[in-house]
MARROMI-969580 format. One line per field, with one value per atom (N, C-alpha, C): residue number from 1; atom name; x, y, z. Coordinates in pm, whole numbers. Layout:
N
n NUM / ...
atom CA / ...
px X / ...
py Y / ...
pz Z / ...
***
This chain:
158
n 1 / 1 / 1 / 2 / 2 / 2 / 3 / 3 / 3 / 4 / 4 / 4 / 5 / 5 / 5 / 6 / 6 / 6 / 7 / 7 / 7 / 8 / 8 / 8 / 9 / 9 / 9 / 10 / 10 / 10 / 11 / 11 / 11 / 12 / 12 / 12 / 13 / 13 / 13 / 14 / 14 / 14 / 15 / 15 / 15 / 16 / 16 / 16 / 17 / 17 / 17 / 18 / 18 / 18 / 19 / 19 / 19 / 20 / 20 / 20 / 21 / 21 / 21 / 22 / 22 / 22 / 23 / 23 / 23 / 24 / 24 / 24 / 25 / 25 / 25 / 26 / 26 / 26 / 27 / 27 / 27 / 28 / 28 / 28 / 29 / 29 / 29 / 30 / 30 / 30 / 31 / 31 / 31 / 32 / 32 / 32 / 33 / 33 / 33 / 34 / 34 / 34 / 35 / 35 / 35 / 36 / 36 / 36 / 37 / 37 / 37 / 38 / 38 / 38 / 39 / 39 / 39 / 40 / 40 / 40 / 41 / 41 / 41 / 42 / 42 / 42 / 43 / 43 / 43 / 44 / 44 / 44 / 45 / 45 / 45 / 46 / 46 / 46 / 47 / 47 / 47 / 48 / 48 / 48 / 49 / 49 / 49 / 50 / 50 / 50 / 51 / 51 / 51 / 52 / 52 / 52 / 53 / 53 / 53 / 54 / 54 / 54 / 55 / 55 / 55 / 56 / 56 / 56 / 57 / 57 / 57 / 58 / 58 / 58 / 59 / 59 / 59 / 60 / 60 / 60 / 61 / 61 / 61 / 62 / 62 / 62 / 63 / 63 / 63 / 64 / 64 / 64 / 65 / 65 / 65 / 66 / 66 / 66 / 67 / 67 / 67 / 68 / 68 / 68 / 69 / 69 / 69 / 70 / 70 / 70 / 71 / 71 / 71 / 72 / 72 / 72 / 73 / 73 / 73 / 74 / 74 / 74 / 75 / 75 / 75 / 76 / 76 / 76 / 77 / 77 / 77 / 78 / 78 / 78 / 79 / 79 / 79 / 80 / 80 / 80 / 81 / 81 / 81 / 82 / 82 / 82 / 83 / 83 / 83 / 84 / 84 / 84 / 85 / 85 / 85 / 86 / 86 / 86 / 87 / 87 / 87 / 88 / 88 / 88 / 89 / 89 / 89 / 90 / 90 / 90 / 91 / 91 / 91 / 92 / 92 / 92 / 93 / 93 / 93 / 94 / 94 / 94 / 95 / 95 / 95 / 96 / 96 / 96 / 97 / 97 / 97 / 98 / 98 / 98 / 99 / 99 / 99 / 100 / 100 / 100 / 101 / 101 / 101 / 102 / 102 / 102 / 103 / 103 / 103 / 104 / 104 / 104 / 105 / 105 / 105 / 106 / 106 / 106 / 107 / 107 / 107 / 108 / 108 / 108 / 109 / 109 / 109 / 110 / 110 / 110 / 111 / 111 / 111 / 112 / 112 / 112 / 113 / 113 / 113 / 114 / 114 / 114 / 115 / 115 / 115 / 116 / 116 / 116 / 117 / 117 / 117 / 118 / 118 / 118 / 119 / 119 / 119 / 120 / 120 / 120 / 121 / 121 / 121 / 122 / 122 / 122 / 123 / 123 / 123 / 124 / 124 / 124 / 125 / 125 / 125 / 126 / 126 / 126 / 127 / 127 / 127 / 128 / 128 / 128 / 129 / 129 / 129 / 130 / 130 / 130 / 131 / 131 / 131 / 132 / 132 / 132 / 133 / 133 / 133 / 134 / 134 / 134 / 135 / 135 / 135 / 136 / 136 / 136 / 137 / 137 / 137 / 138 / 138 / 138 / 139 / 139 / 139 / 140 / 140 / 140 / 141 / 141 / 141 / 142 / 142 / 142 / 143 / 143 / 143 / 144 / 144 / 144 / 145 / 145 / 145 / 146 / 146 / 146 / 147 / 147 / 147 / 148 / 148 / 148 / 149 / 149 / 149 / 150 / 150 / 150 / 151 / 151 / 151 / 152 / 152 / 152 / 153 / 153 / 153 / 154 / 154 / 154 / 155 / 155 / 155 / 156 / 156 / 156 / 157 / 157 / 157 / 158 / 158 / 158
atom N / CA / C / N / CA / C / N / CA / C / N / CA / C / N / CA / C / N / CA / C / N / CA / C / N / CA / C / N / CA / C / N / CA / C / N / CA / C / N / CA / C / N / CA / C / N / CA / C / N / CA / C / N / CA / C / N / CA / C / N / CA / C / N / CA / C / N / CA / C / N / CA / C / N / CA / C / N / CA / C / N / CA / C / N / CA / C / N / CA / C / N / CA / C / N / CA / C / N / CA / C / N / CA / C / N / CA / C / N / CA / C / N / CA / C / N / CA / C / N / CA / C / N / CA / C / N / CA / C / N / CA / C / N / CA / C / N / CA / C / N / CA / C / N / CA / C / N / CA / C / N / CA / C / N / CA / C / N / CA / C / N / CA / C / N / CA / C / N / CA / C / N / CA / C / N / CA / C / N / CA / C / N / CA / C / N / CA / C / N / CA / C / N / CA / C / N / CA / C / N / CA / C / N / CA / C / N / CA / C / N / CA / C / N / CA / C / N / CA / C / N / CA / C / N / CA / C / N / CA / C / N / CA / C / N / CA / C / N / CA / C / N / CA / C / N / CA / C / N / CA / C / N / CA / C / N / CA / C / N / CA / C / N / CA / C / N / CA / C / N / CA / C / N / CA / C / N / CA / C / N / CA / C / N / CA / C / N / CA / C / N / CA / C / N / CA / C / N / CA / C / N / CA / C / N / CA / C / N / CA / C / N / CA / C / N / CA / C / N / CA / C / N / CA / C / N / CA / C / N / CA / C / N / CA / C / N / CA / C / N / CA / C / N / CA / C / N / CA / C / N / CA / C / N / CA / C / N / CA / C / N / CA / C / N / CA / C / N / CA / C / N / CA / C / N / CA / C / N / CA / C / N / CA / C / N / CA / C / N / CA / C / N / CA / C / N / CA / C / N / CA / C / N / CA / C / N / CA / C / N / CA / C / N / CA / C / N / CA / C / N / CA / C / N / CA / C / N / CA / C / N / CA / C / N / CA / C / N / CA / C / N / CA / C / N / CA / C / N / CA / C / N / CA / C / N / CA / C / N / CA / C / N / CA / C / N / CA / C / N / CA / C / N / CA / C / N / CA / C / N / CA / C / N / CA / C / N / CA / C / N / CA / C / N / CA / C / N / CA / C / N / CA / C / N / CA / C / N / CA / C / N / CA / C / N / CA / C / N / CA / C / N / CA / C / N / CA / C / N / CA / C / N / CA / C / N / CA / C / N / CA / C / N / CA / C / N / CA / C / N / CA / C
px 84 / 0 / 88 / 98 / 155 / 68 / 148 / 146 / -3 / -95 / -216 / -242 / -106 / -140 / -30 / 45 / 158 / 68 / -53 / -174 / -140 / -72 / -143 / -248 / -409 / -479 / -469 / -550 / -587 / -762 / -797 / -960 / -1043 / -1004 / -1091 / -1066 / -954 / -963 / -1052 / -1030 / -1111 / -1231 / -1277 / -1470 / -1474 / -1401 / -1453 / -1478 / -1358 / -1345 / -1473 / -1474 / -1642 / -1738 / -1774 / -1906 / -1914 / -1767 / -1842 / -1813 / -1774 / -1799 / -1950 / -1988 / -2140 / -2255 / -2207 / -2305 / -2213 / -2180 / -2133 / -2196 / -2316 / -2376 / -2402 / -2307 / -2366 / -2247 / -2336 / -2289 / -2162 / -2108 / -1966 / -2070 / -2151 / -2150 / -2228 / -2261 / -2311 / -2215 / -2099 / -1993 / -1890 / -1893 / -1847 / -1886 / -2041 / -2081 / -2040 / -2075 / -2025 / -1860 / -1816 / -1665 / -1616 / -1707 / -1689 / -1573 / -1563 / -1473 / -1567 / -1522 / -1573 / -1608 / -1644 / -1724 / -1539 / -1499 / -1350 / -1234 / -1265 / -1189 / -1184 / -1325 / -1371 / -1349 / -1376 / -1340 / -1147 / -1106 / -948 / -933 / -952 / -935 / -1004 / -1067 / -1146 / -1087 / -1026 / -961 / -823 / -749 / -659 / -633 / -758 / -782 / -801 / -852 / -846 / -778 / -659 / -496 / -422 / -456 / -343 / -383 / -520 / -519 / -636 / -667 / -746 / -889 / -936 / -1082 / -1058 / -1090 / -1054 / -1216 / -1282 / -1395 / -1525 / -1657 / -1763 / -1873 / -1962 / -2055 / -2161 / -2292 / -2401 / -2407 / -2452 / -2463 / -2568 / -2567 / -2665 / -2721 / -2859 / -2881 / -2890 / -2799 / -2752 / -2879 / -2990 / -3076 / -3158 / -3190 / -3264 / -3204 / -3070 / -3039 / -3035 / -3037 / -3034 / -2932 / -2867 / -2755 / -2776 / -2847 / -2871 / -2804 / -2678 / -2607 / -2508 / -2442 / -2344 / -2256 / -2103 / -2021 / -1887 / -1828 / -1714 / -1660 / -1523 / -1413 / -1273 / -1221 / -1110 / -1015 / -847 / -835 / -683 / -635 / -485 / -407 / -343 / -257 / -120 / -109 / -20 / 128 / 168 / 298 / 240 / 328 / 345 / 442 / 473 / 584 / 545 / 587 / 560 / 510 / 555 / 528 / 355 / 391 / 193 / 123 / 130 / 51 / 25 / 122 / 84 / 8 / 62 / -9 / -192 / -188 / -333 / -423 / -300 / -386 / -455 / -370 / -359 / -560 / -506 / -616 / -768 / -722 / -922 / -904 / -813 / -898 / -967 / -925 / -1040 / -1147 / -1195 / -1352 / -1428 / -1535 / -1588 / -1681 / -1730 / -1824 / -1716 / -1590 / -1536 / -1533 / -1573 / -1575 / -1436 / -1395 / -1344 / -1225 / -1107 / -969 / -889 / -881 / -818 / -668 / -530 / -435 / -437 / -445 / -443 / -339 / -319 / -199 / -334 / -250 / -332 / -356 / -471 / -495 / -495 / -568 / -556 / -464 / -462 / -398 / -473 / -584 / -718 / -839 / -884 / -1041 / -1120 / -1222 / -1270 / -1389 / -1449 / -1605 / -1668 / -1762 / -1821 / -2009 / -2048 / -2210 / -2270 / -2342 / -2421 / -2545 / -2607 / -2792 / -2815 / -2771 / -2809 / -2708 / -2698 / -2633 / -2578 / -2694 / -2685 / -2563 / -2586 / -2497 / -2390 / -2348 / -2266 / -2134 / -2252 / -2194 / -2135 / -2171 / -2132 / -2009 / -1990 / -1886 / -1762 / -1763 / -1716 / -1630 / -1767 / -1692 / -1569 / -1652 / -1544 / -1484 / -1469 / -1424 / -1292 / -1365 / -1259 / -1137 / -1216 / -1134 / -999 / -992 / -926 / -838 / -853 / -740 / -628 / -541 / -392 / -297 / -243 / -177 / -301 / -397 / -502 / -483 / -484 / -433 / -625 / -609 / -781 / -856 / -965 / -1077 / -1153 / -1186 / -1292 / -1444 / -1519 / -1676 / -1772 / -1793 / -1875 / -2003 / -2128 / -2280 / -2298 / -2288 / -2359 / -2483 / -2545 / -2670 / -2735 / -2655 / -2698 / -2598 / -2652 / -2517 / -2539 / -2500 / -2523 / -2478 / -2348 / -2339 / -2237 / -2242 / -2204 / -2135 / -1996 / -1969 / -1988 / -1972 / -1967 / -1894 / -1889 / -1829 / -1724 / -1609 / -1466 / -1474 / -1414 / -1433 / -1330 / -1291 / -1173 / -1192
py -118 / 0 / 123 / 199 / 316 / 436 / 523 / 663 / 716 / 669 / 784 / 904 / 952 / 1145 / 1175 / 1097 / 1192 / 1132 / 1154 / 1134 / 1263 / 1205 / 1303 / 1292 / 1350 / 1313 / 1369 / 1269 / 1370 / 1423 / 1486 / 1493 / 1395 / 1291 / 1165 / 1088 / 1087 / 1013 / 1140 / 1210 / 1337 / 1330 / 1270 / 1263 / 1164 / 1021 / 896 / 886 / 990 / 983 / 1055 / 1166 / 1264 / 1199 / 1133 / 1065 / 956 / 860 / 760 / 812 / 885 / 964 / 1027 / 1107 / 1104 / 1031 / 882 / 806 / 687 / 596 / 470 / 340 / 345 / 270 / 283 / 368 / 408 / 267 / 213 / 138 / 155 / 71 / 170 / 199 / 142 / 232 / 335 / 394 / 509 / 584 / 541 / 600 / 637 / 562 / 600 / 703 / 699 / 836 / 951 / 935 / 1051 / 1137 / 1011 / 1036 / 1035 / 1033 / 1074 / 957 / 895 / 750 / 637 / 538 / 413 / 341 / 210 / 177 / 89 / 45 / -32 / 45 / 133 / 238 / 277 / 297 / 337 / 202 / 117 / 24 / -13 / 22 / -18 / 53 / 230 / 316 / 346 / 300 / 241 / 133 / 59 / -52 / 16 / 73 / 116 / 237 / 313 / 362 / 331 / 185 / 102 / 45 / -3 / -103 / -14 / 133 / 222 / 310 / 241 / 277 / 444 / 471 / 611 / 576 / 481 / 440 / 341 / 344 / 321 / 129 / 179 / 74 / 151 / 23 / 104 / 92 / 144 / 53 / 162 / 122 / 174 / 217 / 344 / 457 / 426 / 340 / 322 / 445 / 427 / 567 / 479 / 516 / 465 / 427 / 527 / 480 / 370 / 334 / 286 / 121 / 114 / -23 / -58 / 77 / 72 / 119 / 181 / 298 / 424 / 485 / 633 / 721 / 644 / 751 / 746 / 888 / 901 / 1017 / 908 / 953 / 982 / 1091 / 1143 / 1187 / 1102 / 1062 / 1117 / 1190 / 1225 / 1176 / 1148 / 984 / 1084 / 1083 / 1118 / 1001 / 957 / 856 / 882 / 771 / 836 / 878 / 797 / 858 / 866 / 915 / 965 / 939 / 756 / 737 / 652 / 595 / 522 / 380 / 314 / 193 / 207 / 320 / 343 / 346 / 466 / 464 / 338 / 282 / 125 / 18 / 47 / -101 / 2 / 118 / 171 / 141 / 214 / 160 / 30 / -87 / -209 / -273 / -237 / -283 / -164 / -47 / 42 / -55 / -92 / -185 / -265 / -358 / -459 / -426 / -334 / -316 / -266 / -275 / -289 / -169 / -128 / 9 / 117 / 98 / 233 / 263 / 375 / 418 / 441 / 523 / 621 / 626 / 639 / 653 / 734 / 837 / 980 / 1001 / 1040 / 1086 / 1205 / 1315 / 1425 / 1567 / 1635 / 1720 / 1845 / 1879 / 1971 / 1879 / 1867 / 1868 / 1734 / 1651 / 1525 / 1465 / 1278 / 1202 / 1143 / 1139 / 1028 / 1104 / 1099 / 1132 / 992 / 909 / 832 / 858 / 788 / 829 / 689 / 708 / 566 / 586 / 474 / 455 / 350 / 393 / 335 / 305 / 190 / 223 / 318 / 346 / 480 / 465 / 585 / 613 / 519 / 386 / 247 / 170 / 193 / 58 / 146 / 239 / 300 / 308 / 339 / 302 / 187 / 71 / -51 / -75 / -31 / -79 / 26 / 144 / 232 / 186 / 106 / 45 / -112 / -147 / -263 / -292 / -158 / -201 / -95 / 45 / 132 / 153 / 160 / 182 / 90 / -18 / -96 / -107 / -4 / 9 / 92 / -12 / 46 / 147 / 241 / 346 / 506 / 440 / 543 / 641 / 766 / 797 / 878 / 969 / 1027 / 1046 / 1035 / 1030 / 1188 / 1212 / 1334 / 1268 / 1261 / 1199 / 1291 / 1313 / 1392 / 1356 / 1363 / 1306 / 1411 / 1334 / 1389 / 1464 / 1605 / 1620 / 1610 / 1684 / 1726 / 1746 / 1662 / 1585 / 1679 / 1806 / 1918 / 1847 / 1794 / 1749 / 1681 / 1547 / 1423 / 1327 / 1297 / 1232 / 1317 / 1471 / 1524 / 1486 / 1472 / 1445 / 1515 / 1499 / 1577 / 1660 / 1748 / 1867 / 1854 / 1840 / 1777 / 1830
pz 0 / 0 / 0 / -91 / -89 / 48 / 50 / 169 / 101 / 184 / 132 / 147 / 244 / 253 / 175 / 85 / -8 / -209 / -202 / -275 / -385 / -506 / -604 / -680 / -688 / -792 / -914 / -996 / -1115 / -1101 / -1215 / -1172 / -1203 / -1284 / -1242 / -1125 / -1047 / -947 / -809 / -846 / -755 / -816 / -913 / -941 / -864 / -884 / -843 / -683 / -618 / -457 / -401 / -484 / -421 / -453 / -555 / -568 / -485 / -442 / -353 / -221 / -188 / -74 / -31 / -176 / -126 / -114 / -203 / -214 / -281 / -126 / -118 / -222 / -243 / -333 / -488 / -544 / -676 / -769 / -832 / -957 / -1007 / -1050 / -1165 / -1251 / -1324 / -1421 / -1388 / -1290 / -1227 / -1219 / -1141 / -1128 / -1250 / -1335 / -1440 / -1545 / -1471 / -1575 / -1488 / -1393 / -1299 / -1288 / -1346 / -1384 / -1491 / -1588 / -1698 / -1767 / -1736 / -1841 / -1870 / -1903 / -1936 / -1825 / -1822 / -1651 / -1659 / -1787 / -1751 / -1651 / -1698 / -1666 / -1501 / -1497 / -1372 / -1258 / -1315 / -1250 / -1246 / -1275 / -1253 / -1178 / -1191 / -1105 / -1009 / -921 / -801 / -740 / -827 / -731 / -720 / -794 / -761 / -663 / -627 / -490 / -396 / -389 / -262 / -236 / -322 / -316 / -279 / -295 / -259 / -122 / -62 / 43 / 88 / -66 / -48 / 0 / -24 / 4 / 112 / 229 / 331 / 372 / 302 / 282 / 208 / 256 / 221 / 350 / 394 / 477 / 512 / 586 / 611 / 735 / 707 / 840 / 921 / 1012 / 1105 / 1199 / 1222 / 1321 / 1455 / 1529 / 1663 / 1777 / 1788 / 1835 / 1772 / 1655 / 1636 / 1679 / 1716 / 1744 / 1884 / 1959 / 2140 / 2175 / 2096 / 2153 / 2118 / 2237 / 2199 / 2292 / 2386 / 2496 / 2403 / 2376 / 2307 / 2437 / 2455 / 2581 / 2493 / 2550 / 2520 / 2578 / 2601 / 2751 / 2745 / 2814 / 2782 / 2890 / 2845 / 2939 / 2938 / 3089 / 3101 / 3154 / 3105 / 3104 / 3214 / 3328 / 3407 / 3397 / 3244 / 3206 / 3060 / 3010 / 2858 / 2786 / 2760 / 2698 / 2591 / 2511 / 2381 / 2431 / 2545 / 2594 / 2646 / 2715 / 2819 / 2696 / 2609 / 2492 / 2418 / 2370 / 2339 / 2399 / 2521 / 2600 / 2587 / 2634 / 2585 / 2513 / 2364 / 2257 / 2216 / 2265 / 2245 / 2284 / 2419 / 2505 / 2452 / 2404 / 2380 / 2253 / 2146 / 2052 / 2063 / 2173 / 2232 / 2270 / 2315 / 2332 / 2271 / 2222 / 2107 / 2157 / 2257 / 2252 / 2246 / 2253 / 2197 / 2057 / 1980 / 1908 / 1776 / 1870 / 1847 / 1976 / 1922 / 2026 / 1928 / 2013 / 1930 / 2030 / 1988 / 2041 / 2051 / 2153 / 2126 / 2191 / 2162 / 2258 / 2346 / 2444 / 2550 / 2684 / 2739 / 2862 / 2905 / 2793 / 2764 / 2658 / 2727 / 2613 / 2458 / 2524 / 2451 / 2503 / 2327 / 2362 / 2338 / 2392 / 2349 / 2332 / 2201 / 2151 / 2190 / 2319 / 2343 / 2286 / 2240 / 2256 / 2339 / 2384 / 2495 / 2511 / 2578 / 2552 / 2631 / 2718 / 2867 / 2980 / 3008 / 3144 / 3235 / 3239 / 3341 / 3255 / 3145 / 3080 / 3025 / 3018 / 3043 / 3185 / 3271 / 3389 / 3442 / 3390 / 3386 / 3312 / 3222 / 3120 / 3184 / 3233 / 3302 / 3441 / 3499 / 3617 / 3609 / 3476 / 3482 / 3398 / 3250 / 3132 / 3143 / 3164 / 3116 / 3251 / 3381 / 3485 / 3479 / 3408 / 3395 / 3260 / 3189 / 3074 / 3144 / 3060 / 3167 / 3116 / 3226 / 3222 / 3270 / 3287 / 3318 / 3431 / 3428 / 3576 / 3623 / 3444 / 3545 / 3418 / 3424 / 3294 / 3316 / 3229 / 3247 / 3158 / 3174 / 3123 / 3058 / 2935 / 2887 / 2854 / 2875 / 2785 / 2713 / 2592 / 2489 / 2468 / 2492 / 2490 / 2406 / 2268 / 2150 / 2033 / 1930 / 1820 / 1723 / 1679 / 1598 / 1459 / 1485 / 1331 / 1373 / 1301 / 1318 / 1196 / 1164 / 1039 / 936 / 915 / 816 / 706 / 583 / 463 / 457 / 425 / 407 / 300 / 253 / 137 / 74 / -8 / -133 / -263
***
């Protein structure tokens, strides 16, 4: 897989990336009209955006409540040292649990932001008491509830 942030396009590979960006399901030969080549075409160069790492997958935007996760928590995690080993053994272990979201590295006040979903507060609290307290190198968490999701997964601008 080549470096996907040292990415030169041309403007067909910049049609093909915005259209399935806005709409994950369109056909090649949808996409190929949209991009103005042949669907052969469109099709080589689609796979060759995903061998090289620019299209990262495809999949369906679930609306979180409708499956029983409608607590949306956002955790910010200071780690009691700050060395390449703590961070690792960290990272290692938030991959394993599957209601984290989202594990962000970040500079300022905190180490980690984590994006958790939850069915409510209770089961939140639960996973809190015996999932997260227990990822190692933790020294202090800060706990945010989500009130209100203004905008969420916005589309990137390219």
């Amino acid at each position: 897989m080549k470096d996907p942030s040292a990415a030169e396009f041309d403007r067909i590979d910049l049609k093909i990336l915005r259209a399935l960006h806005a709409d994950g399901r369109l056909t090649n030969a949808e996409l190929a009209v949209r991009a103005g080549v042949s669907a052969a075409t469109c099709h080589r160069r689609t796979q060759q955006l995903l061998e090289n790492g620019h299209i990262t997958g495809f999949r369906a935007e679930v609306a979180p409540v409708s499956v029983g996760l409608g607590a949306l928590v956002m955790i910010g995690v200071i780690l009691d040292r700050s060395s390449p080993d703590s961070r690792n053994n960290f990272e290692e272990a938030v991959l394993k649990v599957k209601e984290i979201l989202d594990c962000i590295l970040v500079a300022g006040e905190f180490d980690y932001f984590l994006k958790i979903r939850a069915r409510d507060i209770a089961d939140f609290n639960k996973l809190q008491s015996q999932t997260l307290i227990a990822l190692p190198g933790v020294q202090n968490t800060r706990t945010f509830f989500v009130m209100k999701e203004v905008k969420e997964n916005a589309r990137l601008t390219f």
